[in-house]
N, C-alpha and C positions, 0 to 999 in steps of 0.2 A: 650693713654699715653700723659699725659700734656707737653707744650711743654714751653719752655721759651723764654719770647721775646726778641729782641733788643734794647740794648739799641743805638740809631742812635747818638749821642755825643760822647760817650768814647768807641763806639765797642765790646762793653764786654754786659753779659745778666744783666737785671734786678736782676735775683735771685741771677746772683754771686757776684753784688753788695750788696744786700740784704746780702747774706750770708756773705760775707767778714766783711763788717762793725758790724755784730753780733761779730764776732770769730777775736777781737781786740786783743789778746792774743799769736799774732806773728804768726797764723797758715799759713801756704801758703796756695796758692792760687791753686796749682794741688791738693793739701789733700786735700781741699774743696770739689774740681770737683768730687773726685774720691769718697766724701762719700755721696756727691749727689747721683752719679750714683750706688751706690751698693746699697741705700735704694731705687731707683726705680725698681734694677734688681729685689730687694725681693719684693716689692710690684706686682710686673708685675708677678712674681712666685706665691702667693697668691692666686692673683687674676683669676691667669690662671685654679690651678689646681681647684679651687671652683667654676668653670664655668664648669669643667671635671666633678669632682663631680654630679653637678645637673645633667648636662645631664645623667649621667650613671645612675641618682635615675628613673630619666623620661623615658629611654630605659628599663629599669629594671620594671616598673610598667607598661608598654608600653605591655613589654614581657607577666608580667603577666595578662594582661586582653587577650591579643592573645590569651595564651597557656588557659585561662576561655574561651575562646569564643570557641577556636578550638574543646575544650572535649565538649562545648555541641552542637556546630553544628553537631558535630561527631558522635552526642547519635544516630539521627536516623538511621544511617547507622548500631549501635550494637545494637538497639533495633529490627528491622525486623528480624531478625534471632533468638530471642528470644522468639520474641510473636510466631514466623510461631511454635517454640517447645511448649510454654504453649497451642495452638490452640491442638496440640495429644491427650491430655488428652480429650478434648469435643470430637474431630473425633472416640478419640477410645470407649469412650461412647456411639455414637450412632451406631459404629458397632457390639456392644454385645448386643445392645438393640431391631437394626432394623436390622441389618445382609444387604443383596443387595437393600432391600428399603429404605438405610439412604439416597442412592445417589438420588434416585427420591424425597425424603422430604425433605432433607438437605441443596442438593445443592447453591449456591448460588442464584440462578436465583429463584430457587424455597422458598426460603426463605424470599426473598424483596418482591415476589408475591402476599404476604400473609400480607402487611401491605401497606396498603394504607394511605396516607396524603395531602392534599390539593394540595399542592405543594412541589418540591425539596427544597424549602427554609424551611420546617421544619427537614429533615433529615441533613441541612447544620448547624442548631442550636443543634441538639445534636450531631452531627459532633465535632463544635464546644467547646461546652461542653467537650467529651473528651479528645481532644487537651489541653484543660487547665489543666486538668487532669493529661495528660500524661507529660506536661512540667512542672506541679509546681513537680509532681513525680520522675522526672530526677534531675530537678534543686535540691531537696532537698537530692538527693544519689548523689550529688556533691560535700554538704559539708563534716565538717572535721568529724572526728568519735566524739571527743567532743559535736559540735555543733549535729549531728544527733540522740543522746540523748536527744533532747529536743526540735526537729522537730516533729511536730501530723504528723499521719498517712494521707496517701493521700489517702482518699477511694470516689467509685464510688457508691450511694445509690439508689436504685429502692424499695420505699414502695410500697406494694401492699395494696391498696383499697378496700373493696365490701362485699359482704352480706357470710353466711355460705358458699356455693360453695369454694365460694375464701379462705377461714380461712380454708379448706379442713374438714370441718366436715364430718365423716363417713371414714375417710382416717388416716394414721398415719400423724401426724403432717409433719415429713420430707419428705415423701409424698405429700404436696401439690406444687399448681405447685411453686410457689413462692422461694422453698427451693429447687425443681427443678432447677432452672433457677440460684442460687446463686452458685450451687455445681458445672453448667454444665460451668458456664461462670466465674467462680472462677480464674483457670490456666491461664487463657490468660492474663485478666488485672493483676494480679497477676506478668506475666514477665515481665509488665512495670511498675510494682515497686506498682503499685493501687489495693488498698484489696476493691474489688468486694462484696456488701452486697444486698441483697434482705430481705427486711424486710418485715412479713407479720403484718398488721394492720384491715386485715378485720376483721368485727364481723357480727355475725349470728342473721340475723333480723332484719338488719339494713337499714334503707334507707340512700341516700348522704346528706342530707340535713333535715334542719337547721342545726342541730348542729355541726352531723359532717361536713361539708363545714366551719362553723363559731370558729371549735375547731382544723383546721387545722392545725396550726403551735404545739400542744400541743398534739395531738394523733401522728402523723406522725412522729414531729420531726423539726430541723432548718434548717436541712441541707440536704437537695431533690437534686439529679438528675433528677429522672424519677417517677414522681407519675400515677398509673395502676389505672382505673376506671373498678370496676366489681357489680354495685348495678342495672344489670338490673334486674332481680329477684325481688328486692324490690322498686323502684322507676319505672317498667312498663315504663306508656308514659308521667311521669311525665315530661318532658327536663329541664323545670328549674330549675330542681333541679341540672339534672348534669351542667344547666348554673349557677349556684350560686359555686359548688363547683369547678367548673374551674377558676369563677373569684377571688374565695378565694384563688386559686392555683398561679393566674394571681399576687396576691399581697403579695403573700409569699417572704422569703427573699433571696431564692436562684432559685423562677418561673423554676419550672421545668420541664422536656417537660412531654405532657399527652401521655397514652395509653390505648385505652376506648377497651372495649370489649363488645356484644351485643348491638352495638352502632349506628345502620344503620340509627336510626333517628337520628343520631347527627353530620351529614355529613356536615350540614349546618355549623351547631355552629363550627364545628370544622376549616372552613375556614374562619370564623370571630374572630375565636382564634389568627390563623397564619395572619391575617392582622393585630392584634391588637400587635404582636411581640415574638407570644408564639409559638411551636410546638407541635403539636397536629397529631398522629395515631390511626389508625383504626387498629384494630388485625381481623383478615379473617381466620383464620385455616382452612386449608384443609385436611381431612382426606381420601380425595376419593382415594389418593396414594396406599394405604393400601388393599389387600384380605378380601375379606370378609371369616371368620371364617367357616361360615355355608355352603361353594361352595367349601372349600378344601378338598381332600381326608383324608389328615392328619392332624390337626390342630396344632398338637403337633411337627412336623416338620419346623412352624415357629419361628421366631424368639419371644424372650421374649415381646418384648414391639410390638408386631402386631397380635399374637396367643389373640385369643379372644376380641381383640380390637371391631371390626366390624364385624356385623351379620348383610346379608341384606340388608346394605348401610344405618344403623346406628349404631353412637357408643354406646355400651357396652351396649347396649341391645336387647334383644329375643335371644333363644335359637342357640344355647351354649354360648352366651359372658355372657349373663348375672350373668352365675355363679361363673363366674372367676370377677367380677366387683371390688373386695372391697379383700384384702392383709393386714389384719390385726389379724386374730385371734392367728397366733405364736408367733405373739407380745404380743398379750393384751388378753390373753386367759379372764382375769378374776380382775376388771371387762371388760366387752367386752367396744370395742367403738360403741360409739349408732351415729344414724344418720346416716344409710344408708338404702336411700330411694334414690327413682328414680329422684327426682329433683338436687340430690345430685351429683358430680362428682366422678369418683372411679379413681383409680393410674392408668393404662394406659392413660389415656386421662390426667389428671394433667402433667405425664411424657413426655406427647406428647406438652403439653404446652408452660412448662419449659423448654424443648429444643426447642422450636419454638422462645423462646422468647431469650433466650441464643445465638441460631443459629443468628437474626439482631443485638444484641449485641456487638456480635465478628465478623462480617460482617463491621458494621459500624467501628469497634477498627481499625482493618486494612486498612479499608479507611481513617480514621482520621491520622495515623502514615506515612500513605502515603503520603499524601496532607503538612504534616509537613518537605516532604522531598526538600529543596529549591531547587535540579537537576530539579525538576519536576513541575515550575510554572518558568514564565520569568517577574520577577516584570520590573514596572514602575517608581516606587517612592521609598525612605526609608521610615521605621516604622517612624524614629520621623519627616519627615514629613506626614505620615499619619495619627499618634496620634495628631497632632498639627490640623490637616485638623478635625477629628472628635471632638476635644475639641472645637473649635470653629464654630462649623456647617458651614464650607464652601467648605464641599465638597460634593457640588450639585451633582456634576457628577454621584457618588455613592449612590444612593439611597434605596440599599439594600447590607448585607454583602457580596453576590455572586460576586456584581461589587467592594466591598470595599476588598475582599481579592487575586481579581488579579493586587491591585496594592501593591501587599506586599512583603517580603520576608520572609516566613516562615520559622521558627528555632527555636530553642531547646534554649528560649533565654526570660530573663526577658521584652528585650524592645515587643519580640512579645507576652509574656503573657499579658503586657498593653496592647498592641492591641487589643487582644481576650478580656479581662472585658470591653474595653470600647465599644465595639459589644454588649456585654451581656448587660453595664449600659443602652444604650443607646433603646437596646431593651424595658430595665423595664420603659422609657420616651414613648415609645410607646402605652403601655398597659396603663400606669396612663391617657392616655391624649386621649385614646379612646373609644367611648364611651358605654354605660353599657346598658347590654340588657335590653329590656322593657317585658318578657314571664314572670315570675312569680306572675300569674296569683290571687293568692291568698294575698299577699303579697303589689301587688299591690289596690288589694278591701279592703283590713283592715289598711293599714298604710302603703301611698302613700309617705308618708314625708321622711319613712327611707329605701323609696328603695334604695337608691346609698349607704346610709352607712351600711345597709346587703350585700350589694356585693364587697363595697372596703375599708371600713372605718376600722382601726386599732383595732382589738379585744384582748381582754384575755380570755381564760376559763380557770374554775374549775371544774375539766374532772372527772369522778370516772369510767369511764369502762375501761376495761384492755381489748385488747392490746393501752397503750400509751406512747410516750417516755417520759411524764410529771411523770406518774407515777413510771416507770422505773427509772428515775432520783434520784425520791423523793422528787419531788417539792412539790408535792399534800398534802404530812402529812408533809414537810418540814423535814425531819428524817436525811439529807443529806448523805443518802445511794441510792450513784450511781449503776447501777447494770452491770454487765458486759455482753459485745456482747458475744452471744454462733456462732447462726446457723440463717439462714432463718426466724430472727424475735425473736428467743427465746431467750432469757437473765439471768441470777443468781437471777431475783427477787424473793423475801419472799413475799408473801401475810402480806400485813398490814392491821390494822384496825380492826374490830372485826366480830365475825360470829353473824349473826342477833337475834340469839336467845340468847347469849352472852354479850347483849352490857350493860356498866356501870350499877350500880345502878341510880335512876333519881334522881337528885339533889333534886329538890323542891321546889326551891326559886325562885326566882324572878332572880335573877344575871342568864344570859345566860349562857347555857351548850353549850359548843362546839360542832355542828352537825357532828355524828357520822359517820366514813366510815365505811359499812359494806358490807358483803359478805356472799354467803349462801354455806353453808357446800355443799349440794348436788349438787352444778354446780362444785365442787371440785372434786367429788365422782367418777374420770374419769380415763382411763389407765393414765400413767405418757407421754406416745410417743402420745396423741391425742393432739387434738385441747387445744389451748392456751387466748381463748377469754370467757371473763366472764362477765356479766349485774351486778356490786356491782351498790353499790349504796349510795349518802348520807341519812344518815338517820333522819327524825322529828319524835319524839316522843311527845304525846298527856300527859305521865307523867313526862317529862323535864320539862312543862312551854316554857320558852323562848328558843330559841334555835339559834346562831348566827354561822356567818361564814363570814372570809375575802375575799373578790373579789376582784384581785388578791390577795395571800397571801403575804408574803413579797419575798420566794422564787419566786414564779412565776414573781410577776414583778418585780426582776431581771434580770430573764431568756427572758420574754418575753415583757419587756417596753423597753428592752436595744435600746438606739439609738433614742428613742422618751422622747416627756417632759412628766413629771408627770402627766400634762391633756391630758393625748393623746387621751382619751375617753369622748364621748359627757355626760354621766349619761344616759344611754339606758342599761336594764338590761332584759335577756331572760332567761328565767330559763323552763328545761327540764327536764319533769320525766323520771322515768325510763320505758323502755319499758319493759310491761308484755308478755309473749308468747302466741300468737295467742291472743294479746289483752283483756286477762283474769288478773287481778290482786287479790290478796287475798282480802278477804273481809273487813281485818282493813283498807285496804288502800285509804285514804283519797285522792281525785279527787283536783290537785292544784287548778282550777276555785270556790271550795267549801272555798279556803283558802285567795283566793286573791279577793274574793269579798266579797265587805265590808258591804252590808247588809244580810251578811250568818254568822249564826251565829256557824259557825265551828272554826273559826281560823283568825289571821290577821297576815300581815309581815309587816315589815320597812324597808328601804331603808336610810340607814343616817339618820335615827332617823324620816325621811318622810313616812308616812301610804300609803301604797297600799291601791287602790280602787277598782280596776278591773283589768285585762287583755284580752292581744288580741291573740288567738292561730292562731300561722301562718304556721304548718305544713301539710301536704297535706290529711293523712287519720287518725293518732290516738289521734289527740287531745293532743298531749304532751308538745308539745315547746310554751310557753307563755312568750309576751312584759307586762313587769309589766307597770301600771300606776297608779295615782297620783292626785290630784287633779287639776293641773296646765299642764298634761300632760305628755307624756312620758318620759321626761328628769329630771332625778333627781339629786341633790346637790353634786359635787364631793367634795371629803377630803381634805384635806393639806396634805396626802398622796399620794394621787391620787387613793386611794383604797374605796372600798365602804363595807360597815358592813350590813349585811342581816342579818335580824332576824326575825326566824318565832314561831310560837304559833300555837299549836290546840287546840280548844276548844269544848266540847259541844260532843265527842267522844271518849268515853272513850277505851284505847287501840289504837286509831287513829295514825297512820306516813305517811307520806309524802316520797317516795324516790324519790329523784331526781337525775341524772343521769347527767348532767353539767349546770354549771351558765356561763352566758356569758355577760360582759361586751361592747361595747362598744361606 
């Protein structure tokens, strides 16, 4: 409050002098004082109560981040009681299926036994993983019922990987293990708000690599938790190839942890995974828990899912398992499902899979929801000086998450989800900056120059086999029909494109014909409940002439350049046929080496209007996957779009096509 000075001459204040001399008008000199002091009473009242004010807005906003922080601190304490309910449904599944030997197979102890990983620090990354999970899924059934209208779902993804086995041919689709494992581990992450999906992506026939490793982000999908390696079958003792498709995993956009199966030789790689920042499992399955069928008085006295399992002391076969193998004919009486043969896996053992795989799932969910409980860790430091310590690399001390998350306080809390990505960011600084196997062997004999960019270098493909989420999407025909999630991988998609014997009239001219997607009637020709994986293919025809195609299209790179510049790609183009069964193709079918080499006189392609000359086949045993080149070398002219225009021609073969089965840029 101002205060007025003295005047030291006449005794009296400056202001009252001031004021008096204003108010010549005969006013006295107490009215003065007295209208002095009532405008300072109301200003001092003003003043006071707008000082009330603020604070009560700053206790009031104070209030409300409390009463935000209390409800999500709070969440772990209603979430364990939730998950322990959605857990009954998986418990009570495995007691109708295994009856008193769920406890010897189930149990905990016996469940971690059964997957081995380099280190603790890989189960501490998908640990990790679903903590983010579980907190962006709290925080988002936080908000208001408005705003949760137009929150995405929070879901946990495990694509499966791998050759027929894995795609369950010979089995009903829902039947494999993969749709196993989404049903059996569905309810648990389900009560902490996370829709749980197992997606099945294997194909029958397949090896990991090239393409698939290089078409990852586009068959799989963008968005991985857990990507399932199962190509022992078809890649043998190949390694590098499961070293290419881990490193293509390693530069994916969400690096997801791996789970290899028949994987004993890749024990190595797998702990040069987990240095490099990734987490990497071995799956072990033990069936030895289990009676043998053939040693029991009554077979039919055991339970569902262990009654003719094992004969012997192998699964589901020699007499009597083997007749019980395959649970499909009251399905698919007609046509039957084809594809059960002995290398093939039958529903007890898929079953036994998918709860094996379900069972560390939900093993790990309760330890994740646990470790989020802050009663139960004694931090050091706060989050935003731990975010501060990791943004700026100076905290030595902590040289892995193990030491960096006991100085934390964990909770149900946006600043601890920053914590967790910048774990995960700092992991994917890891993998970019370490360094790239030297084993592919082949790869490295024919074109040394682009081994680092086959293993990490930014790709596109133009995929044509189904199952893929590019197609799913509708990126591939650009149609923009999304399709919707069903089950265990299956989705509402329509077959596009045309059946091979079907396709257009042929132009004629010279002006490129669009290269056809096509698909054969008889890979259709299957129950509706079987396998979901088909060999289409794009099509060259010998009576188009020219025949062209976008690399990426425009969909595609949208979906898949987002976040990089237009030249994200060196001009490196690998084009892969389709593979034929058992390596047999029809007889019109023109061998791409007849088409990309330039003194054969079958056929030529361009490349941005650049002639192919030859190429380099880099895949291990069918001759499919080919580096186009040029006469200047592998690298060819990229567009003002960043897209590249392939155009091919047969010539000299009449009736002659080409399927190719994906392009890959990069």
């Amino acid at each position: 409050m101002m205060r007025a000075r003295k005047n030291m001459v006449g005794g009296t204040s400056e202001f009252d002098d001031l004021e008096t001399r204003s108010l010549k008008s005969s006013a006295k000199k107490a009215e003065v004082r007295q209208v002095y002091r009532t405008r300072q009473v109301i200003a001092f009242v003003v003043l006071s109560l707008f000082a009330v004010m603020m604070i009560y807005r700053e206790d009031m906003a104070s209030d409300d981040v409390t009463l935000m922080e209390r409800k999500i601190v709070g969440g772990v304490a209603k979430l364990k009681p939730l998950l322990k309910e959605g857990r009954k449904s998986y418990d009570t599944i495995l007691q109708e299926q295994y009856g008193k030997y769920s406890t010897d197979a189930f149990q905990r102890s016996a469940v971690l036994s059964q997957f081995s990983a380099p280190s603790p620090i890989s189960n501490e990354r998908l640990k990790r993983r679903m903590k983010i999970k579980i907190i962006q899924a709290a925080l988002s059934s936080s908000d208001t019922v408005a705003d949760a209208a137009d929150t995405p779902v929070t879901t946990f993804t495990w694509a499966v990987g791998g050759h027929s086995a894995a795609a369950g041919h010979g089995d009903l689709f829902h039947q494999s293990y993969g749709a196993v494992l989404e049903k059996a581990a569905q309810p648990a992450f389900a009560a902490l708000g996370i829709e749980f999906r197992s997606k099945n992506y294997a194909m029958g026939g397949t090896s990991s690599g090239p393409d698939q490793a290089l078409c990852l982000n586009e068959i799989y999908g963008m968005d991985l938790d857990v990507l399932s390696w199962d190509f022992g079958m078809t890649d043998g003792r190949s390694t590098w190839l499961y070293e290419m498709w881990t490193q293509r995993a390693g530069v994916h956009p969400t690096k997801p942890s791996l789970f290899t199966f028949d994987g004993k030789r890749h024990v190595d790689i797998n702990s040069r995974l987990e240095s490099a920042g990734m987490a990497a499992f071995l799956v072990q399955a033990n069936t030895g828990v289990f009676p043998n069928s053939d040693e029991v008085a009554d077979p039919m006295e055991l339970p569902p899912g262990v009654r003719y399992f094992m004969c012997s002391g192998h699964v589901e076969s020699g007499e009597p398992c083997s007749i019980d193998k395959w649970k499909t004919a009251e399905t698919c009486p007609d046509p039957k499902v084809s594809g059960q043969v002995s290398w093939h896996t039958g529903w007890k053992n898929h079953q036994f899979i998918g709860h094996l795989l379900a069972g560390y799932m939900v093993e790990l969910l309760f330890d994740a929801l646990d470790e989020l409980d802050s009663s139960n860790v004694a931090p050091q430091t706060t989050t935003e000086t731990q975010e501060r310590r990791l943004e700026s690399n100076e905290d030595e001390a902590n040289e892995n998450e193990e030491d960096a998350a006991h100085d934390m306080i964990p909770s149900i809390s946006d600043s601890y989800l920053r914590y967790l990505l910048l774990l995960e960011e700092r992991d994917k600084e890891t993998f970019i900056a370490s360094e790239v196997p030297k084993n592919h062997k082949v790869l490295l004999d024919k074109a040394p120059d682009l081994y680092t960019a086959f293993h990490r270098n930014h790709t596109m493909c133009h995929a044509s086999y189904l199952p893929s989420q590019a197609r799913y999407d509708g990126l591939v025909t650009e149609s923009g029909n999304v399709s919707t999630y069903l089950h265990g991988g299956r989705t509402t998609y329509v077959d596009e494109g045309y059946e091979v014997s079907q396709l257009p009239a042929a132009n004629g001219e010279d002006d490129p014909t669009p290269i056809w997607l096509g698909f054969w009637a008889k890979s259709r020709n299957i129950c509706e409940h079987a396998e979901i994986d088909y060999k289409d293919a794009f099509i060259v025809r010998q009576e188009d002439n020219w025949m062209s195609m976008l690399v990426p299209n425009d969909s595609e790179m949208k979906v898949f350049n987002s976040g990089y510049q237009r030249d994200s790609t060196s001009g490196v183009v690998m084009i892969c046929t389709r593979f034929c069964d058992w390596g047999e193709c029809a007889p019109n079918v023109v061998p791409l080496t007849s088409v990309t080499n330039i003194e054969a006189p079958v056929g030529s392609i361009l490349v941005n209007d650049v002639k192919v000359k030859s190429s380099t086949a880099i895949d291990h045993q069918w001759d499919r996957c080919h580096i186009l080149e040029h006469e200047g070398g592998y690298y060819f002219p990229l567009s003002l779009s960043g897209q590249y225009e392939i155009k091919i021609r047969i010539d000299g073969v009449v009736g002659g096509q080409v399927h190719i089965s994906n392009v890959v840029v990069l």
